[in-house]
N, C-alpha and C positions, 0 to 999 in steps of 0.2 A: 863240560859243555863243548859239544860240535862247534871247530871254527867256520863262520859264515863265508860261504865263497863270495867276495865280491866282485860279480861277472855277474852278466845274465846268463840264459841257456841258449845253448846255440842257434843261431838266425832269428835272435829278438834281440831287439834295440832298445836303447836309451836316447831322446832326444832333447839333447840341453838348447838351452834359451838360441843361441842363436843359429843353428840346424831347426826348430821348432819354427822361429819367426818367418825362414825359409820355407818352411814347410804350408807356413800359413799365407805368405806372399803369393804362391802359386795355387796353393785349394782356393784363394778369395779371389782370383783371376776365373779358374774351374769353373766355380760354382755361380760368377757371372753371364758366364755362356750361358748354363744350366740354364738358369731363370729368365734370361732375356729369350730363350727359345722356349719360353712358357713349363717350364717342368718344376714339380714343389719337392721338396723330400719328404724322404720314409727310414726311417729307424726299424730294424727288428733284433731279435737278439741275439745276443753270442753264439749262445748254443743252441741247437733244433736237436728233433730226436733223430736220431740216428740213419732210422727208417725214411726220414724224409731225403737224407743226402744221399743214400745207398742207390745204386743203379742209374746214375744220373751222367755218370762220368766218363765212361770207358777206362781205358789203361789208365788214367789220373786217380782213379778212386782211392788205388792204395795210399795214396798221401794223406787221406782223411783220417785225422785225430780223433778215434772216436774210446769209448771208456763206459764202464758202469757205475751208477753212481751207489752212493750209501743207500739210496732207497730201491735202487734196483732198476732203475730205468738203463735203458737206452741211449746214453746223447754222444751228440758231434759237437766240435768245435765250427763251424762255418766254414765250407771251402769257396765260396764265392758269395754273392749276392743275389744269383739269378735262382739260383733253386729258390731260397729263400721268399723272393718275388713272385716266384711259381704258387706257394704256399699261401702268402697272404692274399694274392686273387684269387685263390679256390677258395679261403676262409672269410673275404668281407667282400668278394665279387658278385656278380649276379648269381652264380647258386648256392654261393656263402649267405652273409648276413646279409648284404645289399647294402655296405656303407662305401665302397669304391664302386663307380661308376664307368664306363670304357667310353671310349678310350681313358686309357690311363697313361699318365706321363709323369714319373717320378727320377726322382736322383737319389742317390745316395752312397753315404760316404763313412765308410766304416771300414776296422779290421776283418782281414779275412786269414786261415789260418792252412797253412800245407806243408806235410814231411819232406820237405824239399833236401835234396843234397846242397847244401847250401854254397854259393861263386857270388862273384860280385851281381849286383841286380838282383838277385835272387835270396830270399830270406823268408822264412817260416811262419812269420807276418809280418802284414802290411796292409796300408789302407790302401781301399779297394773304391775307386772314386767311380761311381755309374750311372747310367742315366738310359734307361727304356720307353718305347711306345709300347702299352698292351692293348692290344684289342684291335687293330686294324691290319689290313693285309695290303693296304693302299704301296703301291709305288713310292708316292706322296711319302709316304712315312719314312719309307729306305732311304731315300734323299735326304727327308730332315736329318735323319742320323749324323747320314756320311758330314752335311754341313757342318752341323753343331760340330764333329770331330774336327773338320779343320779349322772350324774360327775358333776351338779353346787355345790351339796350337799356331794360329796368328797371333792370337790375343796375350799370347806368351812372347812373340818373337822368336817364333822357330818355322823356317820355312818345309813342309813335308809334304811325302807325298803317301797317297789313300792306294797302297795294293789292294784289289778287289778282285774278288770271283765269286763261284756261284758252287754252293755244295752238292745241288743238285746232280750237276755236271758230272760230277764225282760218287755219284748213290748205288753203279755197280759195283765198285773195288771195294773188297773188303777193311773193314776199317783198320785193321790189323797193319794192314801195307799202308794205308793213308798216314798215319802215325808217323811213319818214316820219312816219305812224301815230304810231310813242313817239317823236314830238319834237313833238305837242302841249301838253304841257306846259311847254315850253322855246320853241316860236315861235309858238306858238297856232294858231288856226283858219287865219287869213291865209296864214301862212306855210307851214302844211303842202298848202292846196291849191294854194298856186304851186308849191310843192316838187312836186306827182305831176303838175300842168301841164310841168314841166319834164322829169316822166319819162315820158310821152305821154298821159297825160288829158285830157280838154277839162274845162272849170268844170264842166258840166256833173256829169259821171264825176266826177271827182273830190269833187264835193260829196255826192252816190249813196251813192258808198263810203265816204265819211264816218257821214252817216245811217242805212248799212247797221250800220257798225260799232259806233257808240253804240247802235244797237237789240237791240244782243242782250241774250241774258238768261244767266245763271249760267248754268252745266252742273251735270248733274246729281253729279257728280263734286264738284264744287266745295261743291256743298249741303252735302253726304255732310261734305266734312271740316271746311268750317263748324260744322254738328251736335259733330262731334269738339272741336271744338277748344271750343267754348262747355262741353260737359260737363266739359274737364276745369280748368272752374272759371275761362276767361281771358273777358274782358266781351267782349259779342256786337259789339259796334261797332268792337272794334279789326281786326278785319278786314273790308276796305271793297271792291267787285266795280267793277273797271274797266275796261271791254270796249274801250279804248282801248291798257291794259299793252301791251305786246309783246315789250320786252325784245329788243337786238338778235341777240344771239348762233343762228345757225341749228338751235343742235342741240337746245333743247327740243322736248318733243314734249306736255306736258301743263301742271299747275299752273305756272304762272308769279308771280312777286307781288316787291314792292318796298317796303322801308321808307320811311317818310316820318315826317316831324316833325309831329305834331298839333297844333299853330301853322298851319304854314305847309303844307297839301296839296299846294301846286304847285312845293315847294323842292326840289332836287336830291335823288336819291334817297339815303340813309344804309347800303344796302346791298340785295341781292337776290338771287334766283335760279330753282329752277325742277327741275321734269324733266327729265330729258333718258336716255330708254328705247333710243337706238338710236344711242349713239356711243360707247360700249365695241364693242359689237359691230362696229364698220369697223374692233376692231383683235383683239379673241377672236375670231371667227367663232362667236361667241355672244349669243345673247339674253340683256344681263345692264341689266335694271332699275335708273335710280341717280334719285336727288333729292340737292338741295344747296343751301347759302346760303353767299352772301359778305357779307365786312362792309365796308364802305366805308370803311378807315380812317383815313383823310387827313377826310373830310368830317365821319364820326362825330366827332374830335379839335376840328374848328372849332365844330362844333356844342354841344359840351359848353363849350368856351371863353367860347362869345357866350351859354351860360345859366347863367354860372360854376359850371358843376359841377365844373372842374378844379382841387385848391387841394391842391398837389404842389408841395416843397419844390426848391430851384436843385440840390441836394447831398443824398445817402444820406449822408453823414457825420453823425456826432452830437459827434463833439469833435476836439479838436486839441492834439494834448498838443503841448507848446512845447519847448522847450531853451533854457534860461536861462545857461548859460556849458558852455564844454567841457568842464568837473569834473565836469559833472551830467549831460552827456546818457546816461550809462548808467540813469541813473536814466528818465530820461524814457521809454528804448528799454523797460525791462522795465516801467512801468505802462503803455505803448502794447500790451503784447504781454497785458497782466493784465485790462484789457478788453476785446482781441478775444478772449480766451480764453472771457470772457462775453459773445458774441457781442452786441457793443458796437462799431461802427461806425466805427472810429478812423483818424483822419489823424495825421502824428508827421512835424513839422517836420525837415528834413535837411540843413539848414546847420547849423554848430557857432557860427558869426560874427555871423549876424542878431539883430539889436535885437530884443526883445523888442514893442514898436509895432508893429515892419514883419510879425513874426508873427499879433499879433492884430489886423491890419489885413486879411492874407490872409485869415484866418478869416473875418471880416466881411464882405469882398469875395463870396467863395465863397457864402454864407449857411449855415455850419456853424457852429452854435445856441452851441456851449458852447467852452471853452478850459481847458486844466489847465495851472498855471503851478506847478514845483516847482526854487522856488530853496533855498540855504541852509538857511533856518530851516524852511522845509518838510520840506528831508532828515532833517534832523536829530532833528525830531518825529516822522518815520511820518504826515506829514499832506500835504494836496496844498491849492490855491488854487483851488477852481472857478470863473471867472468865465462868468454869463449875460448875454452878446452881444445876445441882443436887451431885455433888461429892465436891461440895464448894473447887474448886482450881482454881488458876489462873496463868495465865504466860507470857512474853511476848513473840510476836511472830511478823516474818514479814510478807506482803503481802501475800508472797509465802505458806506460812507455815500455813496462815490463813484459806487462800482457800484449802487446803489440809486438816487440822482438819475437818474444816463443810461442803466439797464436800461432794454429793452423791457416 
């Protein structure tokens, strides 16, 4: 028998309990934004056919994990969530089924999967947290986005700032050069005009189109939602005009913009996204308008780590009722079952033979805060032995008084 490698494959994770709890501390922050700006979510599946992810991408396409299966099909693993959203408004939109309705405003929050080289931030999956308007071309709309993207990122505690531009701007240069464009920030000047030397510019040209490109000014578009967005009340400087953005993905067609950390301007981006007016349509044979934001979640998590905004417990647990000899673990099983009843977060040891040490050793190990120790003169009273794990105190208490220390 082959020995099992135990590893995953390269740029796929394992998330133990307390990386997870983190993970969840910040998606239940996320997906607060989401909902209080009116958006539900949408689930689709892993895999699409192939055909639907093909052509969607520009130079990113090769990333796309695609395969034949036993029966012969065509499928892809997911490279984002947007194509996918493309799909199901063409499939249950007005010239689908007619069970989505537009405007449309969903979230969602799934793996998404790419052959990436894989560095730090960057990994072959990950969840992919989103949130789209489809069906309107409103101003109005471009605004809510931008909002929703800063208050998930107040609501975090992280102060940033919204780079914005306009793709439009940019609809002469070929996309080929635009590619390089947004990795000034990442290889600087140098390296982007070797990079378009490489892809047949002379110094010359490519320095042109450089120049060209830092020379622009706003659109007029851009103004328009700037104005919006300062009336309703967010400070004029968090949104910042960078005629550099581009943002790789081919299928914007307008607003463009990118978080960033207000520290550090030129640090990886925290999330982004964009219009994109005319890629439903390559699957409804419809004109259907959409804007949207991603959140960067692997980067947002580091980010909030190195400015300790993260301070999330190893364990959801809040106590550990013990068993003290197999006379009493009935006792134990019904005051385990008498706190989750008051949704009381209970662990309830399940050996009969364990030392009482080796149980409140586990507890401590874990980082679950409290311990209920009900031996003998405990039962005998109607009283329980609370001990506090981290402040190393104990005391007796009754039912009442139980559920009052470790309620929410």
């Amino acid at each position: 028998m082959d020995k099992i490698r135990l590893s995953t494959p390269k740029g796929f994770r394992d998330f133990l309990p307390p990386d997870s709890l983190k993970r969840k501390f910040v998606l239940d922050k996320i997906i607060s934004v989401f909902e209080k700006f009116g958006f539900d979510p949408l689930e689709t599946p892993t895999l699409e056919y192939a055909e639907t992810l093909r052509g969607k991408y520009g130079e990113e396409e090769k990333l796309i994990y695609q395969f034949t299966s036993l029966g012969g099909d065509e499928l892809a693993l997911k490279y984002d969530q947007t194509v996918p959203l493309a799909r199901v408004i063409a499939q249950y939109g007005p010239n689908g089924s007619q069970k989505i309705i537009l405007p449309f405003k969903r979230y969602q929050l799934q793996s998404a999967f790419r052959g990436e080289n894989t560095q730090k931030g960057r990994y072959r999956e990950f969840l992919q947290c989103d949130v789209d308007i489809v069906g309107s071309l409103s101003q109005v709309a471009d605004t809510e986005i931008l909002a929703l993207a800063y208050e998930v990122y107040q609501s975090l505690g992280l102060e940033v700032i919204l780079k914005v531009n306009d793709r439009s701007l940019l609809q002469d240069i070929e996309p080929k050069y635009l590619s390089s464009i947004d990795k000034l920030n990442k290889i600087g000047k140098d390296g982007v005009l070797n990079e378009l030397g490489n892809k047949g510019l002379s110094t010359d040209e490519a320095t042109r189109l450089l120049t060209k490109i830092n020379s622009i000014k706003p659109s007029e578009h851009l103004q328009t939602i700037s104005n919006y967005f300062n009336e309703l009340g967010y400070p004029k400087e968090i949104l910042e005009f960078d005629p550099t953005l581009v943002r790789g993905l081919n299928y914007y067609t307008g607003l463009i913009f990118e978080v960033v950390l207000k520290s550090n301007l030129i640090s990886s981006s925290l999330g982004g996204g964009g219009r994109y007016d005319n890629l439903i349509g390559m699957f409804a044979n419809l004109a259907v308008p959409a804007v949207g934001f991603s959140v960067g979640l692997d980067r947002t998590i580091e980010a909030l780590e190195e400015a300790g905004q993260i301070n999330v417990p190893s364990t959801q647990v809040t106590v550990l009722v013990t068993i003290f000899s197999k006379d009493l673990a009935q006792e134990s099983a019904n005051t385990a079952s008498l706190l989750r009843a008051k949704n009381i977060n209970t662990d309830l040891w399940l050996d009969l033979e364990t030392k009482l040490d080796k149980q409140l050793k586990y507890a401590d190990q874990k980082g679950i805060p409290y311990a209920v120790i009900i031996g003998p003169e405990e039962a005998e009273n109607k009283q329980f032995t609370l001990k506090d794990l981290i402040k190393q105190t104990q005391e007796k208490v009754s039912l009442e008084e139980l559920v009052n220390k470790l309620g929410p």
